[in-house]
C-alpha positions in Angstrom: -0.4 23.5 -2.9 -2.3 22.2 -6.0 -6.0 23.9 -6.1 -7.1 20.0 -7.1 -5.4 18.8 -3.9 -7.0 20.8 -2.3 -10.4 20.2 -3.8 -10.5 16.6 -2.9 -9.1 17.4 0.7 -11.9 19.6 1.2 -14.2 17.3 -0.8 -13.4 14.4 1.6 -13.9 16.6 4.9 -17.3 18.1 3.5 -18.6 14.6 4.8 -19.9 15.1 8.4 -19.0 11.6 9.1 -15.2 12.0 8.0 -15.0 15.2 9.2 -15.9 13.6 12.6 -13.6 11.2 12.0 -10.9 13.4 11.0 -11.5 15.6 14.3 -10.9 12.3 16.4 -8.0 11.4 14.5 -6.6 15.6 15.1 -7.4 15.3 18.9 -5.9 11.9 18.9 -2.4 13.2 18.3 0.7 11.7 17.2 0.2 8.4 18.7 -2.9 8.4 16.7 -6.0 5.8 17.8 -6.4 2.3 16.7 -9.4 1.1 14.3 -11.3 -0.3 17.2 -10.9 2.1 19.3 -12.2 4.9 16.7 -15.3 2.6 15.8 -16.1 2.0 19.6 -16.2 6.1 19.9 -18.2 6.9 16.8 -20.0 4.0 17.3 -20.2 3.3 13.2 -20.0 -0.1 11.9 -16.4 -1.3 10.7 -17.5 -1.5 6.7 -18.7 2.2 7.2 -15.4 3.3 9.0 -13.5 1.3 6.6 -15.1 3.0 3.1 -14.1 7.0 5.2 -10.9 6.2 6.3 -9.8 4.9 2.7 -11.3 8.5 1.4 -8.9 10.2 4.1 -6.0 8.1 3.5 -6.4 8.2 -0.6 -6.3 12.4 -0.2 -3.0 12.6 2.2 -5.0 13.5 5.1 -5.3 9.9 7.5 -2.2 7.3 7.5 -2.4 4.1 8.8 0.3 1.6 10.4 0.0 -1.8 10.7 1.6 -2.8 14.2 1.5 -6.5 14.7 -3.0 -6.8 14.1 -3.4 -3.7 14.8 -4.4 -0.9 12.4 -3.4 2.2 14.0 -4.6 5.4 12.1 -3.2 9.1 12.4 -4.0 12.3 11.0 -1.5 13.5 8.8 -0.5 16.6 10.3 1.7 18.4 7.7 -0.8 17.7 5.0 -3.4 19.1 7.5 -1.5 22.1 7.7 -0.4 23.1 4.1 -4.4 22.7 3.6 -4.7 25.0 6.2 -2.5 27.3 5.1 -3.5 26.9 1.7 -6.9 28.4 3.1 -5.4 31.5 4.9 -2.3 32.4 3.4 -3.5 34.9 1.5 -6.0 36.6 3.7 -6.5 39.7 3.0 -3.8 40.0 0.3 -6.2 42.2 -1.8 -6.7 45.7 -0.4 -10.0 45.3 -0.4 -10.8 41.7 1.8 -13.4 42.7 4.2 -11.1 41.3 7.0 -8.2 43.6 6.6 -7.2 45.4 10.0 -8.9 48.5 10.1 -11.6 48.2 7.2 -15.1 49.1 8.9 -16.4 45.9 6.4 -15.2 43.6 8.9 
């Protein structure tokens, strides 16, 4: 993964607000949750949920199918997870990482 990519990945979920929304769209699962239905749980109003789910769609993390009228929106879970592993696959590469089993740092 790109460092920029994963700037503006981080960027966008360093928004309490998205990163709420984000966490509803994870828990959601595959199926993922309709507009509605996410603006009825966070109880935001639709402009505001409009202008965070274009942030999370325009950085690979949220995608969004139309099904007859109804927006459905998903987390995108294999860009979740190359951020995630972006983030932790190289813990503890250098011998010195606090973290590393059996340093006394940790």
């Amino acid at each position: 993964m790109k460092l920029e990519i994963a700037a503006h990945q981080l960027e966008a979920l360093g928004n309490a607000t998205r990163l709420d929304l984000y966490r509803h769209l994870v828990r959601a699962g595959h199926a993922g949750l309709p507009v509605g239905s996410v603006q009825e749980r966070m109880g935001i109003p639709a402009s505001t949920l409009s202008h965070h789910l274009k942030r999370l769609v325009a950085t690979g993390l949220v995608t969004q199918e139309r099904q007859s009228t109804v927006l459905i929106c998903r987390a995108h879970y294999p860009a979740m997870r190359t951020l995630v592993g972006f983030l932790v696959d190289e813990c503890c590469a250098d011998e010195g990482c606090a973290g590393k089993p059996g340093n006394s740092a940790a």
